[in-house]
C-alpha positions as CSV (number, residue, x, y, z in Angstrom):
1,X,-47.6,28.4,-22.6
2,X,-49.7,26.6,-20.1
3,X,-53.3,24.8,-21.4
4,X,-56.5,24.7,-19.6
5,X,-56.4,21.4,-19.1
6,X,-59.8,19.1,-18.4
7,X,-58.9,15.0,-18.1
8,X,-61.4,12.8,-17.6
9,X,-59.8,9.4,-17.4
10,X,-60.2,8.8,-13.6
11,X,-58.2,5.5,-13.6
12,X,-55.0,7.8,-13.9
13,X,-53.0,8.5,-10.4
14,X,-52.5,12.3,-12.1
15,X,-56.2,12.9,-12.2
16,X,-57.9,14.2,-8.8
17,X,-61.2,16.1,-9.4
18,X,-60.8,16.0,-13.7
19,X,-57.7,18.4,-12.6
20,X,-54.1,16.9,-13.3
21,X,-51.5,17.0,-11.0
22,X,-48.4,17.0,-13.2
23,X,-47.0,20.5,-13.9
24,X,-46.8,19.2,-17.8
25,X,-48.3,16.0,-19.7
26,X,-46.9,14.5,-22.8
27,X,-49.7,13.6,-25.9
28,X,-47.9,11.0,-28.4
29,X,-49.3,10.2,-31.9
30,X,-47.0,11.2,-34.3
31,X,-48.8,10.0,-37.2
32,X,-52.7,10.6,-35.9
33,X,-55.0,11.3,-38.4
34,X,-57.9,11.4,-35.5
35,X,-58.2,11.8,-31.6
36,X,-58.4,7.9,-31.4
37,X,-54.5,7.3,-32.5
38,X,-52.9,9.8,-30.0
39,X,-52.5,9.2,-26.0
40,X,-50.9,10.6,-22.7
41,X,-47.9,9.2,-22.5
42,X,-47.7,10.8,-19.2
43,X,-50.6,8.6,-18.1
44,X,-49.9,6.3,-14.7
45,X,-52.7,3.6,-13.6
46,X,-54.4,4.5,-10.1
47,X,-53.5,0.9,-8.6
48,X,-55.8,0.1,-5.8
49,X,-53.0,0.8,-3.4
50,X,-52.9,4.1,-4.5
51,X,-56.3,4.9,-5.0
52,X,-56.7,7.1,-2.0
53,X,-53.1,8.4,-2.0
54,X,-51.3,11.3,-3.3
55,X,-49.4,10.9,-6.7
56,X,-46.4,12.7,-5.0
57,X,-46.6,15.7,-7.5
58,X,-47.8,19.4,-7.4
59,X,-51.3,20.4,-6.7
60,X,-53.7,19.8,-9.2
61,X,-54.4,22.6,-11.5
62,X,-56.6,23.5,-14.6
63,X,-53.4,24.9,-16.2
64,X,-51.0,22.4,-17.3
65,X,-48.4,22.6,-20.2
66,X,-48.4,20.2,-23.1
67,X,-45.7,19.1,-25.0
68,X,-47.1,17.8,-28.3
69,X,-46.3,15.1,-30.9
70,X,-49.0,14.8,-32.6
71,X,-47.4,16.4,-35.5
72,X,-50.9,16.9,-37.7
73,X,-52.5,18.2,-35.6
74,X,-53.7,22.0,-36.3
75,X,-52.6,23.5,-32.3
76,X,-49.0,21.6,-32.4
77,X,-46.8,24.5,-33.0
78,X,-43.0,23.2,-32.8
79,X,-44.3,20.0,-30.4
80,X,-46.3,23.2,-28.4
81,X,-49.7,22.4,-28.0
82,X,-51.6,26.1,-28.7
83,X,-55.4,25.0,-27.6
84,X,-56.7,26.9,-25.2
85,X,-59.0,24.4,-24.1
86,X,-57.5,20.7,-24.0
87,X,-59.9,17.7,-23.2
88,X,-57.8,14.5,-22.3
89,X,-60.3,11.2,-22.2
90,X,-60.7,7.7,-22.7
91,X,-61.6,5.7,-25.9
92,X,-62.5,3.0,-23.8
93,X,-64.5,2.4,-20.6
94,X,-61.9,2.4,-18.3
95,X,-58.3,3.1,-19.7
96,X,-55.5,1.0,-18.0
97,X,-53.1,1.6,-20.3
98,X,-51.7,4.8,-22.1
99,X,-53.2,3.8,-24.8
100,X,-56.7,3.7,-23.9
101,X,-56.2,7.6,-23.9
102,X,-56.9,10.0,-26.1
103,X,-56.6,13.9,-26.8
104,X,-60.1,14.6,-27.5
105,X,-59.0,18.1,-28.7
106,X,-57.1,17.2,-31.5
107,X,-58.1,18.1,-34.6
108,X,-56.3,17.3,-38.3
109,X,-54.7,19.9,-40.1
């Protein structure tokens, strides 16, 4: 199944136009009990040097696959992620790290 996918963490060399340009993206946080303790582990910082390069990958696309771990949350079907709609963003001003990443989709259940 591929997501809509929307990212809005524009420090990452994936994201060109809110668009990703990986054919699939990994969200971690096994345990999460909110949006703030999950991330992108496929999340790569834009360096300056590569700020106005190409990642290397695919053309970005609004359809992206996700494989899931965050195992509580209500679309992870068998580490599937089964949102329609999935918002990637920041929970900090500018994320340099996977971990200042969040799925803003996710919801307990």
């Amino acid at each position: 199944m591929k997501n809509r996918l929307e990212c809005s963490v524009t420090t990452c060399l994936h994201n060109s136009n809110n668009l990703c340009d990986l054919p699939s993206i990994k969200v971690e946080g096994p345990g999460a009990r909110c949006s703030s303790q999950t991330c992108c582990e496929s999340f790569e910082e834009r360096s300056q040097r590569s700020s106005n390069s190409v990642s290397g990958y695919s053309s970005p696309s609004p359809e992206t696959s996700i494989d899931c771990k965050a195992h509580n949350c209500v679309y992870n079907d068998n580490c599937k992620c089964e949102a329609e709609c999935v918002c990637v963003g920041c929970c900090c001003q500018d994320a340099t790290s996977k971990s200042g990443t969040e799925c803003c989709t996710f919801q307990e259940g």
